[in-house]
N, C-alpha and C positions, 0 to 999 in steps of 0.2 A: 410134924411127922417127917424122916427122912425118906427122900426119895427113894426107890429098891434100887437094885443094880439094872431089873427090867426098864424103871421109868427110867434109868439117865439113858440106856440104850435105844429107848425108844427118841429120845429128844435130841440124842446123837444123830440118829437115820434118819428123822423126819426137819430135821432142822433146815429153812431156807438159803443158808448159807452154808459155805463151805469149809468143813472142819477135816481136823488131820493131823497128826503125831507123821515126825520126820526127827531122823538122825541130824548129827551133827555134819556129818558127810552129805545127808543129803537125800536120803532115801526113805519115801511114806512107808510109814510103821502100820498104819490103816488112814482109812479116810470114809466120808462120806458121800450115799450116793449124789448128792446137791454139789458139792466138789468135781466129781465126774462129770456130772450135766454141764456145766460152767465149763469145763475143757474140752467137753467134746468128746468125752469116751463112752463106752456102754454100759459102764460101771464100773463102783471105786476097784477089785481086783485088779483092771487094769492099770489103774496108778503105781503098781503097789511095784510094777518092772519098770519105773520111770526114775532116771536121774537127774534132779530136782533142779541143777544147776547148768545140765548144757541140755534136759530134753523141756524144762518147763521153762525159762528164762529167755527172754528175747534177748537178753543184753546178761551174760552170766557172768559180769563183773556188776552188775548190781545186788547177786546174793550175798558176797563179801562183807559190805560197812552190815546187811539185818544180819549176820550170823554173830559180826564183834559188838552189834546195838542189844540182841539176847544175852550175848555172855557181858559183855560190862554192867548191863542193866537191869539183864533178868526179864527182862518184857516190852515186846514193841507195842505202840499203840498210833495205831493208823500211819504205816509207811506205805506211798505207792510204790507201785512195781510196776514192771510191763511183763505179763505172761504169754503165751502163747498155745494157742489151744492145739485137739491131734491133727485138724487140717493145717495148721500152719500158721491162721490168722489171729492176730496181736491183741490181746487186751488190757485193760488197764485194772488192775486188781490193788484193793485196800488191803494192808494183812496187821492182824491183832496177834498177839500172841503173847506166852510165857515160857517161862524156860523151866525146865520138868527132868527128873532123872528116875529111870526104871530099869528094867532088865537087860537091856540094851545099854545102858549108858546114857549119858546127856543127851537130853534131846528137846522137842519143842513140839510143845502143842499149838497150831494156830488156825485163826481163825480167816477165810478170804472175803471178800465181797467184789463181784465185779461191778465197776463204776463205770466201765465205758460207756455206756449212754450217759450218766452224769455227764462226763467227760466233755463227750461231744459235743451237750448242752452248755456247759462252759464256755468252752471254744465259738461255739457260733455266738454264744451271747458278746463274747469280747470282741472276736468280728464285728457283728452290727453296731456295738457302742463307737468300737473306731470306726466304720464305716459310719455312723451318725454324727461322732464329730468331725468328720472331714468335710460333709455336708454342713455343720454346722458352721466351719471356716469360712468355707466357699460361701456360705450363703452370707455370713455377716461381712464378707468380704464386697460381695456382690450389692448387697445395700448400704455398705459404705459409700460408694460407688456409685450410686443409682443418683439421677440427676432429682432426687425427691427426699421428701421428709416421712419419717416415719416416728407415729411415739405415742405413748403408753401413761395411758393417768389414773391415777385410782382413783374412791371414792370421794376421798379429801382436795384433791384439782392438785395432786403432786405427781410431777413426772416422774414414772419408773421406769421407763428405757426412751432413748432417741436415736434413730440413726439413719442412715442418708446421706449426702455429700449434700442434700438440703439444711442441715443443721451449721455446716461449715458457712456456705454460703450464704444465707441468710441470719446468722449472727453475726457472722463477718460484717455483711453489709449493713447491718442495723445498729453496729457497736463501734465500728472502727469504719466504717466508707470503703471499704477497699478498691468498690468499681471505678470511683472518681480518683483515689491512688493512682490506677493504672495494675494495680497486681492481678493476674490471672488465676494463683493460684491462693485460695484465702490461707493457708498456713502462714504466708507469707505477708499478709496484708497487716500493716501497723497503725499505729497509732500516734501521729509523732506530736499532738496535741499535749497528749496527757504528760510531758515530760519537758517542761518548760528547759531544760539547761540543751534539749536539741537532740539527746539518744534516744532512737527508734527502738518500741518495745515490740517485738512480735506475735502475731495474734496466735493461738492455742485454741484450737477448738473448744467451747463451751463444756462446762460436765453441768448437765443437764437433770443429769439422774438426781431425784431429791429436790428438784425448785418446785417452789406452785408456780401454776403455770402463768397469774398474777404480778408474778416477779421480774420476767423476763419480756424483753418486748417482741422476741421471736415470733411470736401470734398475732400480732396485731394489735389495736388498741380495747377491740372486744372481746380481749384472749376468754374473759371468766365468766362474761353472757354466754358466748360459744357452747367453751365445755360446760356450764352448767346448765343449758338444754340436752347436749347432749347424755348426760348423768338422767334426764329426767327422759329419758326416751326419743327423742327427736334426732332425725340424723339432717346435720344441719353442713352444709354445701356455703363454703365463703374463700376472698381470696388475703392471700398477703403480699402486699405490697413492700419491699424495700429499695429504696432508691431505684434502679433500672430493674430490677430481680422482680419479675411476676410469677406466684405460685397457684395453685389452682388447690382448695385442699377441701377435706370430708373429714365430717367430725360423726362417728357411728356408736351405738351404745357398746359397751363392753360385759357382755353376760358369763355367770359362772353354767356350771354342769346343770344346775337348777331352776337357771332360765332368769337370774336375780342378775338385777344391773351391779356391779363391782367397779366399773370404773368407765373409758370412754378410749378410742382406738381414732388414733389422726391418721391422716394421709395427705401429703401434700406433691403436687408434681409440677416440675417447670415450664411453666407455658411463656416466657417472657418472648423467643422468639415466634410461638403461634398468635399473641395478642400484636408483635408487631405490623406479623402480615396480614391481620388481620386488622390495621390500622392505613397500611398501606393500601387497602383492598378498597376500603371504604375512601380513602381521600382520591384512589385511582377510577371510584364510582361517581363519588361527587364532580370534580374534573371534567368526568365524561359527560353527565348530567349538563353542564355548565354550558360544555361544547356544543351538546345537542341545541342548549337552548339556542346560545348564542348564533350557531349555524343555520336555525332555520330563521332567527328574526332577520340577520344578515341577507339570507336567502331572498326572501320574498320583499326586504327592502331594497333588494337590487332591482331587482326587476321593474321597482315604481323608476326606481333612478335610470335605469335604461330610457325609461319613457321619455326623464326631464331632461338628462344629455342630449339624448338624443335629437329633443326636439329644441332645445335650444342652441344645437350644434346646425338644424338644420336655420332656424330663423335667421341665425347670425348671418349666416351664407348669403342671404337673400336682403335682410336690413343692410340700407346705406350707412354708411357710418356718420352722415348728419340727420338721421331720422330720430325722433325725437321717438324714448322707450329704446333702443338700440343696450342704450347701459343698461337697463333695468334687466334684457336677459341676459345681459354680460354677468350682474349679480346675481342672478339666480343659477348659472351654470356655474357659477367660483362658491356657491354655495353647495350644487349639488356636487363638485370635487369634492369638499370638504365632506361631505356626507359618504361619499364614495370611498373617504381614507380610513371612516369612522367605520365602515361594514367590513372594511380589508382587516382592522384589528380584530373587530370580532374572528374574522376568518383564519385569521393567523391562529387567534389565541384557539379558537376549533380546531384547528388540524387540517381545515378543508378550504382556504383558500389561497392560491399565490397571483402574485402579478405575471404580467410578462416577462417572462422568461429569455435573457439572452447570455449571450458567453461576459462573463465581468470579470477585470484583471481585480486581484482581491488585494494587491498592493496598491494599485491605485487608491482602489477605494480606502484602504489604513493609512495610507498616510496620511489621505486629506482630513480623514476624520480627526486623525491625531494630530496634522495642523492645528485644526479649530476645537478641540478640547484642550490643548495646552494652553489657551486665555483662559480656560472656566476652571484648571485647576487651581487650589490652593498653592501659596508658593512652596509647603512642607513637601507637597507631592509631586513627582517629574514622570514625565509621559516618557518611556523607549521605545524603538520600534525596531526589530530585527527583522528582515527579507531573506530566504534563503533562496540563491538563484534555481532558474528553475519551478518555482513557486505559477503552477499550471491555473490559467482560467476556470471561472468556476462556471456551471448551467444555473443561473439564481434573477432573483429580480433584486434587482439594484436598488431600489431602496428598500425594500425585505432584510437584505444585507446591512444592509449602512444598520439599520434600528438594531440586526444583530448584536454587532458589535458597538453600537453606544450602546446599550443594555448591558456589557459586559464591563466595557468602562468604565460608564457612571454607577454598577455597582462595586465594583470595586473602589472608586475613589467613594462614594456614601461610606462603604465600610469603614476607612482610613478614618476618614473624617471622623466618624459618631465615636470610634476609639481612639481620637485625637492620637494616630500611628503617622508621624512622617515615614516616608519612603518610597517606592520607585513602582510606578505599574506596567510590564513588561510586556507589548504584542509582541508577540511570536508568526511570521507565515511560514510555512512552508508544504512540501509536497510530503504526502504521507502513502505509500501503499501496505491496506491494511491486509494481513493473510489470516488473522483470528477474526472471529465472529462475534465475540467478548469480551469484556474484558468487567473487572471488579468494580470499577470506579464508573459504568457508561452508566447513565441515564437513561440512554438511545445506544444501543449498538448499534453502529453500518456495519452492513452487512460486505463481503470482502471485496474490496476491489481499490480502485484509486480516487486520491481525496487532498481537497487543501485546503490542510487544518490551520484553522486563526485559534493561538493559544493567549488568553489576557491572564496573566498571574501577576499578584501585587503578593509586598510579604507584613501583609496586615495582619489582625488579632486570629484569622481564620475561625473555622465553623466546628462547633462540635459536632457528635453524628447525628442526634437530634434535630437542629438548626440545617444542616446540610442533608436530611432528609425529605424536608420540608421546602426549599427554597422554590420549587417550581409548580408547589403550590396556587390557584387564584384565591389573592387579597390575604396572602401569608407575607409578613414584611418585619424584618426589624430592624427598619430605618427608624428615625425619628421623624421620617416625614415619609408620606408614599402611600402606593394603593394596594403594592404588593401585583400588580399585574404585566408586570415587564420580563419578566423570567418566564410565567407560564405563558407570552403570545409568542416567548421567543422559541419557548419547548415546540409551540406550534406550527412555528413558520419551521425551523430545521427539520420537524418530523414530516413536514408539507415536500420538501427538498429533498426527501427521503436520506438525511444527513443523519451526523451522530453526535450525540454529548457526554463529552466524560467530566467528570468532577473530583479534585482532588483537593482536600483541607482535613486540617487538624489544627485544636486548640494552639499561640503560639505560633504556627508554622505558615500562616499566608494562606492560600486559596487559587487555584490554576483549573482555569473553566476553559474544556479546550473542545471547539466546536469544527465539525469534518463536514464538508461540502464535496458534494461529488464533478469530477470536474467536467468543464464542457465540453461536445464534439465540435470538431473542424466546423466554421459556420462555412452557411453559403451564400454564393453571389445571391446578390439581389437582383430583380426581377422586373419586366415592369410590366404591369397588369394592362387586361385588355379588356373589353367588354363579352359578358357571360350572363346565361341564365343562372341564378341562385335560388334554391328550394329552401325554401326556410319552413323549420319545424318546432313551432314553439307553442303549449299551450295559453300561454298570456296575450290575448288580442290585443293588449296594448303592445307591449315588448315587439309583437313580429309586426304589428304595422308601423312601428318608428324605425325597425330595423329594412322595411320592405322601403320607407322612405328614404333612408340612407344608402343601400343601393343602388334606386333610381337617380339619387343628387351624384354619386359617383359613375352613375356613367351606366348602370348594368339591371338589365330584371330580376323580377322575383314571384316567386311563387311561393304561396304562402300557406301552410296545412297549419292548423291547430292540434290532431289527434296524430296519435305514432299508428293507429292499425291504417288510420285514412294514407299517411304518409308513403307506407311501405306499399302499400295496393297502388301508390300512383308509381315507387321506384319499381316496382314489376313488370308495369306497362311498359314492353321495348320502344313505343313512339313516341314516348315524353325523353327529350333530351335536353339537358341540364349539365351543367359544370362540377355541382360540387353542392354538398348537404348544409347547411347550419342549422345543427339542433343541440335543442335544450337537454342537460342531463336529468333535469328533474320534473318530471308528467308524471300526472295519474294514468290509470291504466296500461299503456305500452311506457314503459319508462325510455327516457335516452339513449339507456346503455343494449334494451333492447331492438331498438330500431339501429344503431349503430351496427350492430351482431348482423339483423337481417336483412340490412343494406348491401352491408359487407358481402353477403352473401350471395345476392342477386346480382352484384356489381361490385366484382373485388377489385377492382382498380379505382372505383370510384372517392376524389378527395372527400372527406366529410371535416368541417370544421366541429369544435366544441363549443358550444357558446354554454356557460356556466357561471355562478357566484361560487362556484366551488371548483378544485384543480380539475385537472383534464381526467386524471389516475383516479380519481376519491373513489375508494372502494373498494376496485382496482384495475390494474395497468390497463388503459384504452389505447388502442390503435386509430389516431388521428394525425390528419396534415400539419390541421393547425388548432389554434387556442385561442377564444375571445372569453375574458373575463368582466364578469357584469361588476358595474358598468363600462362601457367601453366608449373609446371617442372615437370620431368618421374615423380620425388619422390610424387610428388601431385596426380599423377596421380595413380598411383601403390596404394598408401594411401587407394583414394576414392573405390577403384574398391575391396580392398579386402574383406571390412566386407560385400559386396553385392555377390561376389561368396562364401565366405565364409559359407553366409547365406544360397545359395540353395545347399549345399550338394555337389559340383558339383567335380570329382575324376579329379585328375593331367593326368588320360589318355583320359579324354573325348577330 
């Protein structure tokens, strides 16, 4: 059935879209009202006074090519346009149409549709895709980059994506060495094995995408146990190790939308420099550990030795030298010396104890040393010794010192030796004032001030950084012979010294150990001692009564407390008067350091000696006259005590 002239008229008016007869020139013949609505009029009559080309056109050199695309063609099929409605504002309009001739002349029937939403929908859609690939750069940029592994396996244990600047690194290092190379950078890391005639092949990052994971040794050795727990549910936590490269990695299942295992999600992140400090942490626990031990056997084996010096310091005194037994305590006191050298290692190797301390020219002491180590070297190897003038006295105990520096020597020539290396082992003395607080190479930073450093460099096989990590170590040694304890008693005596150690080697390049002593003040005249009350404060009844003995043989009293509360109740009382303190640093309950504190404080001029198996400072800085280190001989004793009575005036009849 044909539609009537009603039904097209009706489908005309009621149609959603915008329909319209226009001249060739340009002017609507009629239109509909959906046309009107679309531009913003009240109805199509009003179009009907519009010219099509400068009042409907945003841009009315775009009506030109639709009027030459109707007449070459006969009919446009979806041209945009940009129209503009009766307020002014711009749309984006589709137009259909054909080209039609009636009463008027040529002209066109067409069809509009506004798309600007479409439009806008486009636009932003093309926005966000490039705004999501930029983010998509950035991001693979940024996991390039990222000091970890990242990668993708499917079902079948095949890698579908890898990335990370952990995949560089760690193929590098598992395929080619490059850390042992020396290359920083793994692009750059070669191979110069695989290519017998001697050209270096450059290493290329792995393409990863498409291996099982089987194939490759990037994973480990349990690359295919791993992921195929992981495949099976398990999120499984392991590391990879290549050469120096420690990684930390997590292997998680990989689910679809459905919740179904597809494949397995890695992640690996570099901990090589968290697993060192945390190597370092532990060998600087053990160490410490060692010290404690060694510091309190030391400790309370002084103390017995006080006893036997001392009293066989005093028998001597008194045996004739034809009394028959006279030798026997002569060998029991060369006995307890030697017992006494044995607790000072301990003490060294702790951190807690020095000898007597006086001003030492540290040239003297190098040269001598290096006198008599030039008979025990090999003839391949020659002892130098450089002085720089000026090279200031140090505050040290003189043979604390001397063991320094054979320690530094004879490791040095050990090394030579084991790498059958002739050449030359260099002292250096001189004056140093340090103004940094650190430096890369210390061991020990000293802290700033003035220092004269003994530098011993030989240019032997030197130390990788592993080996030269470890060297100050107790019972770390890669001699072929040794205990490995001569570096860590000497770590102790310098830090006892409150000195510094720096350390300088590489594979190849030698080894320069250069130790900084702080130097000593102006000494002073000596003294000569007079007779004095002495309060002695020591909880060991043995110790204070061989020490109360030693007193009385030199000439002076003593008074003797066992406890620091008892001690400091009799320093309170203003009618005890007394010379000067000797007490112990280490008591139960009032310790040393606080009876020192509240002496001090009742009597701040009052001398107080230290009597200790540990430095005067241990702990920290003490204010004291003087220093008796256990065990101690009369002579040490008599020494300390004179320039302190000497000081207060005090007459031979008091």
């Amino acid at each position: 059935m044909e539609p009537t002239e009603s039904d097209l008229r009706r489908l005309f008016a009621h149609a959603p879209i915008g329909i319209y007869r226009s001249t060739i020139d340009g002017r609507f013949l009629y239109a509909n009202d959906a046309l009107a609505a679309m531009l913003g009029y009240a109805n199509a009559a009003e179009l009907l006074a519009l010219r099509m080309q400068a009042d409907l056109y945003v841009d009315p050199r775009q009506r030109g090519p639709l009027v030459e695309r109707y007449l070459s063609a006969g009919r446009v099929d979806g041209v945009d346009v940009r129209w503009k409605t009766k307020s002014g504002e711009a749309i984006d309009v589709r137009v259909f149409g054909i080209s039609v001739t009636d009463d008027e002349g040529l002209g066109f029937d067409g069809y509009a549709i506004d798309i600007t939403a479409q439009r806008r929908a486009e636009e932003a859609l093309r926005a966000s895709r490039v705004e999501a690939n930029r983010k998509d750069t950035v991001l693979d940029l940024l996991l390039s980059e990222l000091p970890a592994l990242i990668w993708v396996i499917d079902a079948e244990l095949v890698i579908t994506s890898a990335s990370g600047r952990g995949v560089w690194e760690l193929e590098a290092n598992s395929r080619y060495g490059y850390r042992e190379t020396g290359h920083s950078n793994p692009a750059l890391a070669i191979n110069a094995s695989a290519n017998s005639s001697g050209s270096l092949r450059a290493f290329v990052p792995g393409q990863l995408d498409g291996k099982h994971v089987g194939a490759t040794s990037l994973f480990g050795d349990k690359a295919v146990e791993h992921h195929k727990a992981a495949l099976a549910g398990a999120v499984v936590p392991f590391e990879i190790v290549h050469g120096d490269a420690i990684y930390a990695a997590t292997l998680a299942p990989h689910r679809d939308d459905h919740g179904d295992i597809v494949g397995a999600i890695g992640t690996a992140v570099d901990v090589t420099s968290m697993r060192q400090l945390e190597r370092k942490m532990e060998h600087a626990q053990r160490a410490e550990s060692l010290g404690l031990l060694a510091g309190g056997v030391a400790h309370d084996f002084n103390n017995l030795l006080v006893a036997m010096l001392g009293n066989a310091d005093l028998a001597l005194r008194e045996l004739p030298a034809e009394v028959a037994g006279r030798g026997a305590v002569a060998n029991i006191q060369i006995a307890a010396l030697r017992a006494a050298d044995l607790t000072s290692q301990l003490l060294a190797f702790a951190g807690g104890g020095s000898g007597q301390r006086t001003s030492v020219e540290v040239t003297a002491v190098v040269e001598e040393l290096a006198a008599l180590l030039r008979g025990a070297m090999p003839p391949s190897i020659e002892i130098s010794v450089r002085t720089e003038a000026g090279a200031l006295p140090v505050l040290a105990d003189a043979s604390q010192l001397r063991q320094v520096v054979l320690n530094l020597v004879t490791n040095a020539r050990d090394a030579m030796v084991d790498a059958r290396t002739p050449g030359t082992i260099a002292i250096t003395v001189r004056s140093v004032a340090l103004s940094d607080a650190a430096h890369a190479d210390d061991v020990i930073s000293p802290i700033i001030g003035q220092y004269t450093c003994i530098e011993v460099a030989d240019n032997g096989p030197g130390m990788s950084p592993a080996v030269k990590q470890r060297i100050f170590e107790p019972f770390f040694t890669t001699k072929s012979q040794g205990h490995g304890l001569g570096l860590a008693a000497m770590l102790g005596i310098v830090r006892d010294h409150g000195g510094g150690i720096r350390v300088r080697s590489a594979p190849g390049k030698g080894s320069q150990l250069a130790v900084f002593w702080p130097v000593a003040m102006p000494p002073t005249s000596a003294q000569t001692s007079r007779a004095a009350t002495i309060l002695i404060v020591d909880d060991d009844p043995m110790v204070a009564d061989v020490l109360a003995s030693m007193l009385h043989e030199l000439g002076h009293r003593a008074v003797v407390i066992n406890d620091g509360t008892a001690a400091i109740a009799y320093v309170a009382n203003a009618a005890n008067e007394f010379a000067c303190i000797i007490v112990d640093l280490t008591m139960p309950g009032m310790s040393g350091r606080q009876v020192i504190d509240q002496a001090r404080a009742l009597r701040p001029k009052l001398p107080i000696i230290v009597c200790s198996g540990y430095d005067r400072d241990h702990g920290a800085p003490l204010e004291a006259y003087g220093y008796l280190r256990k065990p101690f001989r009369m002579a040490q004793l008599e020494a300390v005590l004179a320039p302190i009575v000497a000081r207060l005036g005090l007459d031979a009849a008091e």
